[in-house]
C-alpha positions as CSV (number, residue, x, y, z in Angstrom):
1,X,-34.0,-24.0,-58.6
2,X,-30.9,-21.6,-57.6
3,X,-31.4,-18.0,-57.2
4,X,-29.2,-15.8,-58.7
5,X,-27.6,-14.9,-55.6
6,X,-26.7,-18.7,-55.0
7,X,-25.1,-18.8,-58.7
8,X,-23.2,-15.9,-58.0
9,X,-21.6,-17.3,-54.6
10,X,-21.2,-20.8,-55.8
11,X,-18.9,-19.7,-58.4
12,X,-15.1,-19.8,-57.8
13,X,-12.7,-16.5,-57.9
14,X,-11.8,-17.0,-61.3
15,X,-15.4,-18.1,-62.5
16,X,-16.6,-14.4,-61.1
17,X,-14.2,-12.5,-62.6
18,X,-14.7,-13.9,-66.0
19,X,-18.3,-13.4,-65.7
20,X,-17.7,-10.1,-64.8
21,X,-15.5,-9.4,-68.0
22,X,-17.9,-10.4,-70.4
23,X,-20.8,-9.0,-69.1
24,X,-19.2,-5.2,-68.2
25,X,-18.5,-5.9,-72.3
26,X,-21.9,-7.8,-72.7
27,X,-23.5,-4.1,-71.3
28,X,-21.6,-2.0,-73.7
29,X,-23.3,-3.3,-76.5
30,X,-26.7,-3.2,-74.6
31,X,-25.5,0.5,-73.7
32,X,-24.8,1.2,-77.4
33,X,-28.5,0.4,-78.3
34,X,-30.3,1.9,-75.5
35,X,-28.3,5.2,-76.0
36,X,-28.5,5.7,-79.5
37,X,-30.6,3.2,-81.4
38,X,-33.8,3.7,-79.7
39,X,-33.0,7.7,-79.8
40,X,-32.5,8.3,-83.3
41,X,-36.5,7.4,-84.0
42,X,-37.9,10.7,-82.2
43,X,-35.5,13.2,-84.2
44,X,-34.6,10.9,-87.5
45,X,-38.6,10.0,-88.0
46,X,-40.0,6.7,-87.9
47,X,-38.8,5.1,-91.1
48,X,-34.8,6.4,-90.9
49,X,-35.3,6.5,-87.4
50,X,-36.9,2.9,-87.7
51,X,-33.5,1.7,-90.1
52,X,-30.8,3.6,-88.0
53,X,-32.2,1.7,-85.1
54,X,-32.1,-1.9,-86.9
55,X,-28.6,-0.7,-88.0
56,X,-27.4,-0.2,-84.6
57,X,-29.3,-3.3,-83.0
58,X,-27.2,-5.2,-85.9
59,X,-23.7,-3.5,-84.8
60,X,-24.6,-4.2,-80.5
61,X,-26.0,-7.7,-81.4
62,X,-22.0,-8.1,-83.3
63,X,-20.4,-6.8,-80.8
64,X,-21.8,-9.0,-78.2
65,X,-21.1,-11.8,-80.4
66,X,-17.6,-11.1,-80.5
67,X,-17.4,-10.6,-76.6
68,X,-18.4,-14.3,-75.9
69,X,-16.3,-15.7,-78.8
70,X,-13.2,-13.6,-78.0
71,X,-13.1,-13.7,-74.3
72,X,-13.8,-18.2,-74.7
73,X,-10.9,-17.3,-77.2
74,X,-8.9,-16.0,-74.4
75,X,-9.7,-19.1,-72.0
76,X,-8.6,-21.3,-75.1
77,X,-11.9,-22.5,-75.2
78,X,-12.3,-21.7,-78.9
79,X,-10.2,-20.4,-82.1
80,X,-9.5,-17.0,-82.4
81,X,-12.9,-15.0,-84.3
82,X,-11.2,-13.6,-87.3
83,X,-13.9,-13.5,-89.3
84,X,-16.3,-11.9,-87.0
85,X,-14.0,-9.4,-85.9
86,X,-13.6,-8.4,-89.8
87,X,-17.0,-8.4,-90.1
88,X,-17.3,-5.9,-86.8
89,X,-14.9,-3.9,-88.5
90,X,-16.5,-3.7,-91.9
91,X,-19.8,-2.9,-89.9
92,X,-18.5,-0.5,-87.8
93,X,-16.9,1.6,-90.7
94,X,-19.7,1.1,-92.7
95,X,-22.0,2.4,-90.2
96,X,-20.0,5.7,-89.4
97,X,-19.6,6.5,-92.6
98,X,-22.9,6.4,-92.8
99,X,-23.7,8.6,-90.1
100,X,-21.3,11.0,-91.6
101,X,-22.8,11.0,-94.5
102,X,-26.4,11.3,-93.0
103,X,-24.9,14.3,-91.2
104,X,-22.9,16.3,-94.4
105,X,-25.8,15.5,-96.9
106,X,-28.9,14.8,-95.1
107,X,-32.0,16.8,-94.2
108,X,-30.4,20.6,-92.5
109,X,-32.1,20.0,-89.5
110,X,-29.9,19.9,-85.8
111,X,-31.4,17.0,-84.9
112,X,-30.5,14.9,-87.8
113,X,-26.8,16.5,-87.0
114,X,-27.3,15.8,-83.3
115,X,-28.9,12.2,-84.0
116,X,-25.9,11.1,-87.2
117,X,-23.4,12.4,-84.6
118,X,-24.4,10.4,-82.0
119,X,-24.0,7.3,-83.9
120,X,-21.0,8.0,-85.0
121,X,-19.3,8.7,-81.9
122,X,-20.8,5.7,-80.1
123,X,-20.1,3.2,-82.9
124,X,-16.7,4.0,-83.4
125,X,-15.5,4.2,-80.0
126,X,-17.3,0.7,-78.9
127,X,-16.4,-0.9,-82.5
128,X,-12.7,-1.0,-82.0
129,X,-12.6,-1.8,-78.3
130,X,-14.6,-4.4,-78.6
131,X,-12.3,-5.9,-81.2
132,X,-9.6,-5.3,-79.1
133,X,-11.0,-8.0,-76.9
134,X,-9.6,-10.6,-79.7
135,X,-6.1,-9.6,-80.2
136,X,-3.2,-10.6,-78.0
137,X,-0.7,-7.8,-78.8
138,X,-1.4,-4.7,-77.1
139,X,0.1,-2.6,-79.5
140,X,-2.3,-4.5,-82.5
141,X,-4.9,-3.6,-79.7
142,X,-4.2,0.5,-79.8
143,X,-3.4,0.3,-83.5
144,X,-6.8,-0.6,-84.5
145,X,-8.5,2.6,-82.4
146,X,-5.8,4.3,-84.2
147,X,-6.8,3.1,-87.8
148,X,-10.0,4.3,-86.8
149,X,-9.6,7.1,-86.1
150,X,-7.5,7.9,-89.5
151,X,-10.0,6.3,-91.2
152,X,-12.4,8.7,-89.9
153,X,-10.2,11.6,-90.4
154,X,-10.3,10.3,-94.4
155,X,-14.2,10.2,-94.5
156,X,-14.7,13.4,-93.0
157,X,-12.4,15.1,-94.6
158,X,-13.6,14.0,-98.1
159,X,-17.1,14.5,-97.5
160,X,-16.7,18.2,-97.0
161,X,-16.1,18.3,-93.8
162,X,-13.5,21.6,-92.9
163,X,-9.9,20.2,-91.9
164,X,-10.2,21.2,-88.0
165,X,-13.4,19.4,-87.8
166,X,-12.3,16.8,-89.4
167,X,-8.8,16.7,-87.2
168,X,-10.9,17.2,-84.1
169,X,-13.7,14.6,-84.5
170,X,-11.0,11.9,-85.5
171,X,-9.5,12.9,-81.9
172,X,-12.4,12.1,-80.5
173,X,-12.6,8.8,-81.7
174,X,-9.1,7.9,-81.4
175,X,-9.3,8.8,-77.2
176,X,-12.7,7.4,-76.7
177,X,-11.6,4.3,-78.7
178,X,-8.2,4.1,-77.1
179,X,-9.7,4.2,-73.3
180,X,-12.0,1.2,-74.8
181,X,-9.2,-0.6,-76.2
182,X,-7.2,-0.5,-72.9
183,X,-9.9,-1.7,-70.8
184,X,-10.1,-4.4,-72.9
185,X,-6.5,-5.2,-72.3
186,X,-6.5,-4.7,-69.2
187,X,-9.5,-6.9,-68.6
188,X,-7.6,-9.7,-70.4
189,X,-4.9,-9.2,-68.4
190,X,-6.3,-9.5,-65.3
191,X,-8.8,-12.9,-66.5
192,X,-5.7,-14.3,-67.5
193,X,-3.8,-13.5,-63.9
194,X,-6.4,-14.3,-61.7
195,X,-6.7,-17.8,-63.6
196,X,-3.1,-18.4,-63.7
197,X,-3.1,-17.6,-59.5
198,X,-5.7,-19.9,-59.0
199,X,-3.8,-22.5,-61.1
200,X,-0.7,-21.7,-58.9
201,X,-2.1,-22.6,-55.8
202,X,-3.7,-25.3,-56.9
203,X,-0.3,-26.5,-57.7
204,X,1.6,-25.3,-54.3
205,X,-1.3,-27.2,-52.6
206,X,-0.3,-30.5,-55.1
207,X,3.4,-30.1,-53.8
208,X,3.3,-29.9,-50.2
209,X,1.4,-33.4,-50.4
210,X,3.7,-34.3,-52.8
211,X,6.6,-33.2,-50.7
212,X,4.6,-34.9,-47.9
213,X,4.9,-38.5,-49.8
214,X,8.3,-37.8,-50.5
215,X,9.3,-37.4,-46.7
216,X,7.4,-40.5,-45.8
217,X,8.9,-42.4,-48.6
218,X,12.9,-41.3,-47.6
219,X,12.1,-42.3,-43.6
220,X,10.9,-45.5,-45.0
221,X,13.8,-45.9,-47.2
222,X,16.4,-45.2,-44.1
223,X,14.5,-47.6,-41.9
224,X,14.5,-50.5,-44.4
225,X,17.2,-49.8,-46.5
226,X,19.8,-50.5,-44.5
227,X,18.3,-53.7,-43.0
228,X,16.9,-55.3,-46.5
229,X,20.5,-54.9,-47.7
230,X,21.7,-57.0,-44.5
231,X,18.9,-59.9,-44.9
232,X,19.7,-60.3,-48.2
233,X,23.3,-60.9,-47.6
234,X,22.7,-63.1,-44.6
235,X,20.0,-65.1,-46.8
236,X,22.3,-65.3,-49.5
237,X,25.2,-66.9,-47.3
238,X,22.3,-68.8,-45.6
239,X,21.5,-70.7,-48.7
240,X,25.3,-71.7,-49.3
241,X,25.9,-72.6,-45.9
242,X,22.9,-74.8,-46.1
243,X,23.9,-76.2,-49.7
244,X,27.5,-77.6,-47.9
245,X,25.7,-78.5,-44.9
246,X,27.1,-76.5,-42.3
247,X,25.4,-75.7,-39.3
248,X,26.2,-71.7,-39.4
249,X,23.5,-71.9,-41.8
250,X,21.1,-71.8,-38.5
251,X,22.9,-69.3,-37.2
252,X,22.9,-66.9,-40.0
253,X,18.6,-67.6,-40.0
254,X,18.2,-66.6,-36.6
255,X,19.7,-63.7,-37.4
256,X,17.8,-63.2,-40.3
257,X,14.7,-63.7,-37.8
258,X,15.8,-60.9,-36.1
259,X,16.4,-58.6,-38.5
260,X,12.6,-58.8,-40.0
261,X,11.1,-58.9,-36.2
262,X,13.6,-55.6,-36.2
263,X,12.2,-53.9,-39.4
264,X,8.9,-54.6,-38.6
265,X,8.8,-52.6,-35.5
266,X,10.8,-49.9,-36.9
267,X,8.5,-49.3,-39.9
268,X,5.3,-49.6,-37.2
269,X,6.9,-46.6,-35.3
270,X,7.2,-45.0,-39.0
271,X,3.7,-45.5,-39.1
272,X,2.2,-44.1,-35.9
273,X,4.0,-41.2,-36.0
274,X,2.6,-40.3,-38.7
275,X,-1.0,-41.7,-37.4
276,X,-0.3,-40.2,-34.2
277,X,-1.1,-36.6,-35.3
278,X,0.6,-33.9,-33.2
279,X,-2.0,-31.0,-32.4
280,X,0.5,-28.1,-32.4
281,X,2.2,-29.8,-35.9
282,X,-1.2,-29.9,-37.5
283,X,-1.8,-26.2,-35.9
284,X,1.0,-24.9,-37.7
285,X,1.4,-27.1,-40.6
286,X,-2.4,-25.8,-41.7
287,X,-1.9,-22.7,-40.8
288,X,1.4,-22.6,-43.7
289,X,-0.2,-24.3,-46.1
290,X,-3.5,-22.2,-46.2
291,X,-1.4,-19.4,-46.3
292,X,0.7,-20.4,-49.2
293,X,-2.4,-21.3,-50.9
294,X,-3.2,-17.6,-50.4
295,X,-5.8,-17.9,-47.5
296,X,-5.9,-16.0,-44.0
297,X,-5.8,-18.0,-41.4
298,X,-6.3,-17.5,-38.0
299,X,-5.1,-19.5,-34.9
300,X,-6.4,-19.1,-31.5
301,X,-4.5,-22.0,-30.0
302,X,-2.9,-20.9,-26.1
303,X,-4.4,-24.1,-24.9
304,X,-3.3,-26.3,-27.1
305,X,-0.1,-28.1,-25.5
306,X,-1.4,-28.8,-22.1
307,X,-4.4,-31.4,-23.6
308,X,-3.7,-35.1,-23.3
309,X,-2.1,-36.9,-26.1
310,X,-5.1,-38.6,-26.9
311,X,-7.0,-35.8,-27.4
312,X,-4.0,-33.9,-29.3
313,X,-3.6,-36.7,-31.6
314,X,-7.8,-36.5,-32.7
315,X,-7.9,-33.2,-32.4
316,X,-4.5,-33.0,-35.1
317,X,-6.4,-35.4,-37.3
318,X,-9.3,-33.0,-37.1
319,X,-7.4,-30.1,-38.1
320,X,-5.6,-31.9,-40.9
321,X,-8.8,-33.1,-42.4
322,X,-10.3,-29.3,-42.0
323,X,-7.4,-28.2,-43.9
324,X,-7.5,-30.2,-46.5
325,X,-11.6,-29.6,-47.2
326,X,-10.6,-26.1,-47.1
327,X,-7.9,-26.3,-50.3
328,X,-9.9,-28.8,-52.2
329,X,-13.6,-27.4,-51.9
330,X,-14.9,-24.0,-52.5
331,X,-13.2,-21.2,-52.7
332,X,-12.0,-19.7,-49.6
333,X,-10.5,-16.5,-48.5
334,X,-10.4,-16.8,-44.8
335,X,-10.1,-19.7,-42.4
336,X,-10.8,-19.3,-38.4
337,X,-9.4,-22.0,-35.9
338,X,-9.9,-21.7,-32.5
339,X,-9.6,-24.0,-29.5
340,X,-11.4,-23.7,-26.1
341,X,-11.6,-25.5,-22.9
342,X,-15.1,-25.5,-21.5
343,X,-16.5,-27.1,-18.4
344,X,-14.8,-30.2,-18.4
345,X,-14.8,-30.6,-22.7
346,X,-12.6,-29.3,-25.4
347,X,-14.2,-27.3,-28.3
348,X,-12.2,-27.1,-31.9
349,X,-13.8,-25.1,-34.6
350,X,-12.8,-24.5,-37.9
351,X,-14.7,-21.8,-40.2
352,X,-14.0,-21.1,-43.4
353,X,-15.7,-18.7,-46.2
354,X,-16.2,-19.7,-49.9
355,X,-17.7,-23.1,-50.0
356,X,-19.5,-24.4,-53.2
357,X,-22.2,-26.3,-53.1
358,X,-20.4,-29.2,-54.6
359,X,-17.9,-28.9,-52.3
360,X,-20.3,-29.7,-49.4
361,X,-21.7,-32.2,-51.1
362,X,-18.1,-34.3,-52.3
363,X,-16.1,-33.9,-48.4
364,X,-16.7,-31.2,-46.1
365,X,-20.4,-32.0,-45.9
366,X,-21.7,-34.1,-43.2
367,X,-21.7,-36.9,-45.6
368,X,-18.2,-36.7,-46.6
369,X,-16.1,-39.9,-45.7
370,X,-13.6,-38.3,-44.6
371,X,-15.5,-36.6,-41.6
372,X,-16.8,-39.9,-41.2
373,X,-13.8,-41.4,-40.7
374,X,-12.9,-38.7,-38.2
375,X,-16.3,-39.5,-36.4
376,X,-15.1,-43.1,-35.9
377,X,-12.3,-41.9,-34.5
378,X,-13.6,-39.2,-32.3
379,X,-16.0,-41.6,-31.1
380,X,-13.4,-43.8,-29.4
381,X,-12.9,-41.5,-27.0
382,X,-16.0,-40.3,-26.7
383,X,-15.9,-37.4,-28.7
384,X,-18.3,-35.8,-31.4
385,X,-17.7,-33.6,-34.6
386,X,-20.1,-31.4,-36.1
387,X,-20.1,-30.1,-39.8
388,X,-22.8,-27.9,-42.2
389,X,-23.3,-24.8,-43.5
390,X,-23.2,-21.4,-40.6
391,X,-24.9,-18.9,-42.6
392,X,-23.5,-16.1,-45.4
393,X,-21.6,-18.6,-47.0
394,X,-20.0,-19.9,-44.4
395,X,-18.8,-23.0,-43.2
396,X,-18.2,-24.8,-39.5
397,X,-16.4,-28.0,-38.1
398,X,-17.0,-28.2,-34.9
399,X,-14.9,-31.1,-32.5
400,X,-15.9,-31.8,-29.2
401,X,-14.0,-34.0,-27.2
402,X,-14.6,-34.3,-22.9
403,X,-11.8,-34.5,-20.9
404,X,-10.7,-37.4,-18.3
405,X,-11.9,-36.5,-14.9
406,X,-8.9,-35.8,-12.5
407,X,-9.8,-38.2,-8.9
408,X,-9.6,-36.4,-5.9
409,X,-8.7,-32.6,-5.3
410,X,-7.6,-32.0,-9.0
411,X,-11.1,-32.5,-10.3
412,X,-12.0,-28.9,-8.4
413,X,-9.7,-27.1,-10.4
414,X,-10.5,-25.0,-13.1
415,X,-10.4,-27.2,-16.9
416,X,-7.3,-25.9,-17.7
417,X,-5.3,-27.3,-14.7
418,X,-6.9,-30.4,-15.0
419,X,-5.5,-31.0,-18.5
420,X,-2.1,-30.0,-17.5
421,X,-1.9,-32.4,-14.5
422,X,-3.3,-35.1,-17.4
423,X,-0.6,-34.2,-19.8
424,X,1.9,-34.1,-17.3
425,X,1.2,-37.9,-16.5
426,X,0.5,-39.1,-19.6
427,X,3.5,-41.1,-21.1
């Protein structure tokens, strides 16, 4: 069973800011109740007191209604709610006209005036804001505080209520109303950019793989292009030489020969440089990519180029894998990679922030195939690779791979020195 804490952090940025919305809206109604529902029993008595409460309980269990229905609206997750925000409307007018009434013709007692105006002020100023929530124009948005506020102007006014009073209560009502209206614009707003950010780098992350496939696809195409077009002719002429019997025909096959034996190790160098993963390449290729995905990401690399091929090309896979857990699970806001050479080993660790649940569970888990492939190939040269949860939401890979013992008076050198003399050897 999840605590609320883990629901909370499992949720991605967009997820928490949505929540966020609709419940700040969710409490305004609550707020509505609490502060002048349950109130009006003391001073209205317990049967009007009793009925202005129900009333109100009606209005705040509308108005959270409408929240839920207008912000899934917003998400296009439902049609727009018309009808309920009507009936809001009708409610909310309904009920302040009420109250003024309650207030102009009730029982002459202050707290019946204190209690009506109470209701009044609060229903009014929630009503249209919350309606507000359900419009797309921002201008409909402010219009509808202000159509309250006239409206309220017009009851006032023709239930005796002196012009000044009148003027000035409808003034109320159209700032308090307007301020409610705006936060609800500008809380749609922001849902709606905070979505369509997370949906942009979702999609830069698509295109550098993207771009990724295209560059493999063009060196392939320059590699075989050229020759395909050549064995095609040569077969061609081939097959007519051999059809009149002449003995070029041989000739022209040899070639042929040579020309696939020739392709074949040109697209195998295609392919190991691209499985040959360059550590500094990776380093900095991450490093971009998280960072046009809108991540911080550190690098603490110095020691980076004087490590043996072998272990820069494992170590490069390592990072490229750790990237790409990074963009596809969780949702991160910082990324750590740092590199250390320690008694005789090297040490690669990659911590990142914002890691779901599901995203441990589908790749950046220790069950992920992915990592396992990357054990496989750590293991070839002895290394290891570590990955789990590090506390706070946080999340660690950990590579460990040992460096080749230096013979002779090398191996008393510091780590560092040993892996240059190894580099500088290594073809």
């Amino acid at each position: 069973m999840r605590t609320p804490g883990r629901w909370w952090r499992h949720k991605t940025t967009p997820e928490k800011v949505e929540s966020y919305t609709r419940w700040s809206f969710h409490f305004f109604a609550v707020m509505e109740f609490f502060s002048v529902g349950l109130t009006s029993v003391a001073p209205l008595g317990p049967r009007l007191g009793g009925a202005v409460m129900l009333v109100v309980a009606v209005h705040a269990g509308l108005c959270f209604v409408t929240v839920s229905r207008a912000i899934d609206w917003t998400r296009g997750r439902r049609p727009q709610p018309t009808g309920l925000m009507w009936t809001l409307a009708a409610v909310t007018a309904a009920i302040a006209a009420t109250a003024i009434g309650l207030a102009e013709l009730g029982p002459d007692r202050e707290s019946v005036d204190t209690a009506a105006g109470g209701v009044f002020g609060v229903i009014l100023i929630f009503g249209p804001g919350i309606i507000a929530l359900g419009v797309r124009s921002r201008r409909r948005a402010f219009a509808i505080a202000g159509g309250f506020a006239a409206g309220t102007w017009v009851i006032a006014f023709s239930l005796g209520a002196p012009v000044l009073t009148a003027l000035f209560t409808a003034l109320i009502v159209l700032i308090g109303g307007t301020f409610i209206a705006f936060t609800a614009v500008f809380s749609v707003w922001l849902l709606n950019s905070v979505f369509e950010l997370d949906e942009a780098r979702e999609t830069r992350a698509r295109l550098a793989v993207a771009e990724e496939r295209l560059r493999f696809g063009r060196d392939l195409h320059d590699v075989m292009g050229r020759n395909l077009a050549v064995i095609a002719l040569k077969s061609e002429l081939a097959v007519q030489l051999a059809q009149r019997r002449r003995p070029e025909a041989v000739t022209q096959m040899v070639e042929v020969q040579r020309l696939a034996h020739e392709s074949q190790r040109e697209v195998r160098e295609v392919v190991r440089g691209y499985r040959e993963a360059d550590l500094g390449s990776e380093l900095a290729g991450a490093q971009g990519v998280l960072a046009a995905a809108g991540i911080d990401c550190t690098v603490d690399a110095a020691t980076a180029a004087v490590l043996p091929a072998a272990v820069q090309s494992a170590l490069g896979w390592v990072v490229r894998e750790a990237a790409t857990n990074v963009l596809r699970h969780g949702d991160a806001r910082r990324c750590a990679v740092r590199l250390q050479v320690l008694e005789g080993r090297v040490v690669l660790s990659v911590e990142n922030d914002g890691v779901s649940e599901a995203g441990t569970e589908s790749g950046s888990g220790p069950s992920g195939s992915g990592l396992a492939g990357l054990r496989e190939r750590l293991a070839e040269i002895d290394g290891t690779l570590e990955a789990g949860p590090a506390g706070q939401g946080l999340f660690r890979l950990t590579a460990e791979i040992p460096l080749p013992e230096q013979p002779g008076p090398s191996s008393a050198v510091p780590a560092v020195v040993a892996a240059r003399s190894v580099s500088e050897v290594t073809p």
